[in-house]
N, C-alpha and C positions, 0 to 999 in steps of 0.2 A: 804656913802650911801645917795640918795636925800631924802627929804621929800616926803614922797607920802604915798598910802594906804597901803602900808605893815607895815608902821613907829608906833611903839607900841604908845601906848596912856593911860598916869597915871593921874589920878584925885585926887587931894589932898584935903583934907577936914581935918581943924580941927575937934578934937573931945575933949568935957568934958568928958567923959570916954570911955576911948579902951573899956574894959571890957564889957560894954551895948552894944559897938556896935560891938564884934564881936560875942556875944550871935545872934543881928540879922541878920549880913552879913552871917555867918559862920553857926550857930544852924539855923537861921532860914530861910536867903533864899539859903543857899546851896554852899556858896562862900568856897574857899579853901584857907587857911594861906599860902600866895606865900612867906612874907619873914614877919621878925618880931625884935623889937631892942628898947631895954631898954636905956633909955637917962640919968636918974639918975636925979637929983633935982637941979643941978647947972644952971644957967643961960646959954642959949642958948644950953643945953642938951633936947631932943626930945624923947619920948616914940613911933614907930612907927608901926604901923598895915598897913600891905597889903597884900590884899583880891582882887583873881578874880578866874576866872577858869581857868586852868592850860592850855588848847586850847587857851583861847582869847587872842585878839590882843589889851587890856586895863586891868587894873586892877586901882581900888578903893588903896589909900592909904588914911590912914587916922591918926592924929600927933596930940598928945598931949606933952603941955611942963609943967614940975609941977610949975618952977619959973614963970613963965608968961602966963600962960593961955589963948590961943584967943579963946572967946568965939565964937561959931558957928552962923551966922547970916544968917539962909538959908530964902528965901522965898517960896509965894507961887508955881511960876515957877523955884525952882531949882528942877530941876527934873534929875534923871536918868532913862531913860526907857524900862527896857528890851521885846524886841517883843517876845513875846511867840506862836502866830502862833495859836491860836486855846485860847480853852476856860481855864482862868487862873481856876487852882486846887483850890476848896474851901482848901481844906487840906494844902495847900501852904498859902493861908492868914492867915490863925488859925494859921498857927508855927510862921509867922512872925508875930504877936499879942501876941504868948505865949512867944515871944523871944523881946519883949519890944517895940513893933510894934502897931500903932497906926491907925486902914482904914479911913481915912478923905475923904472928895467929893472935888473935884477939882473946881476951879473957871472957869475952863475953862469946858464947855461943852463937849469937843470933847474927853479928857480924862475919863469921866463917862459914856459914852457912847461905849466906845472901850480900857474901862479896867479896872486895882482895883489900886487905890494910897491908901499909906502904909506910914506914915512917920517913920521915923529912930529916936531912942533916943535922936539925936541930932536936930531932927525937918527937915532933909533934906526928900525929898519925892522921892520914888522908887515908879513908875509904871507898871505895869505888864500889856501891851499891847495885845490885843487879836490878832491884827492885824500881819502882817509878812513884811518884811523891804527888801532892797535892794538899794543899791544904785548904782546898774547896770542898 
C-alpha cells in the first residue's frame, strides 16, 4: 500500500506518568484505550498507552520506560488540534481541568482567538479549535 491519506498516523509522546495522562486523554477529553502494554522495570522495557477514537485515522501513543525515563520536553507550539467545528463545551474544559488539565493562553494569537488550549500533565498542549478543517 502507498503512502497517502488513508496511511494511519501515531504520534508518540513520552510520558512521566500513563496514569495522569490517561485520567486526561481518556476521562477527560473522551479518547478510547485503542491498545495498552506493560513493559516491566528492565532496561529497554516500555509501559505503553494508546488512545484515539476508534473511527480515526491517528491515534496518540503515549511510552513510559521505568529504567530510563525520557522526560517530556513539549513546547509552546507542540500542539495537537482537534477542530471542533462550532463552540468548544465549557463542560469539556472543566473535565479536562478536573482530569489534570491545565487552560493556558497561547502565544500565538490566532489560537485564542479560534479556540481553548488545555495543557496535558506532561505539559503538551491540546487545542480545541472552533473552526472546521478540510484538507479537500
Amino acid at each position: 500500500m502507498p503512502v497517502n491519506g488513508q496511511s494511519h498516523i501515531r504520534i508518540a509522546r513520552p510520558s512521566r506518568d500513563l496514569a495522569a495522562a490517561e485520567r486526561f486523554w481518556i476521562d477527560g477529553l473522551g479518547l478510547k484505550v485503542v491498545y495498552r502494554a506493560e513493559g516491566g522495570d528492565a532496561p529497554g522495557e516500555h509501559d505503553l498507552l494508546m488512545a484515539g477514537w476508534p473511527d480515526a485515522s491517528w491515534h496518540l501513543e503515549l511510552v513510559h520506560e521505568a529504567a530510563a525515563p525520557v522526560q517530556p520536553r513539549p513546547t509552546e507550539e507542540d500542539l495537537l488540534v482537534v477542530y471542533v467545528d462550532g463552540e468548544v463545551p465549557e463542560e469539556l474544559v472543566t473535565r479536562l481541568e478536573e482530569h489534570g488539565g491545565k487552560r493556558v493562553q497561547s502565544p500565538n494569537p490566532y489560537w485564542n482567538e479560534w479556540g481553548v488550549t488545555v495543557e496535558d500533565p506532561d505539559g503538551y498542549r491540546l487545542v480545541l479549535c472552533t473552526r472546521a478543517w478540510s484538507n479537500a
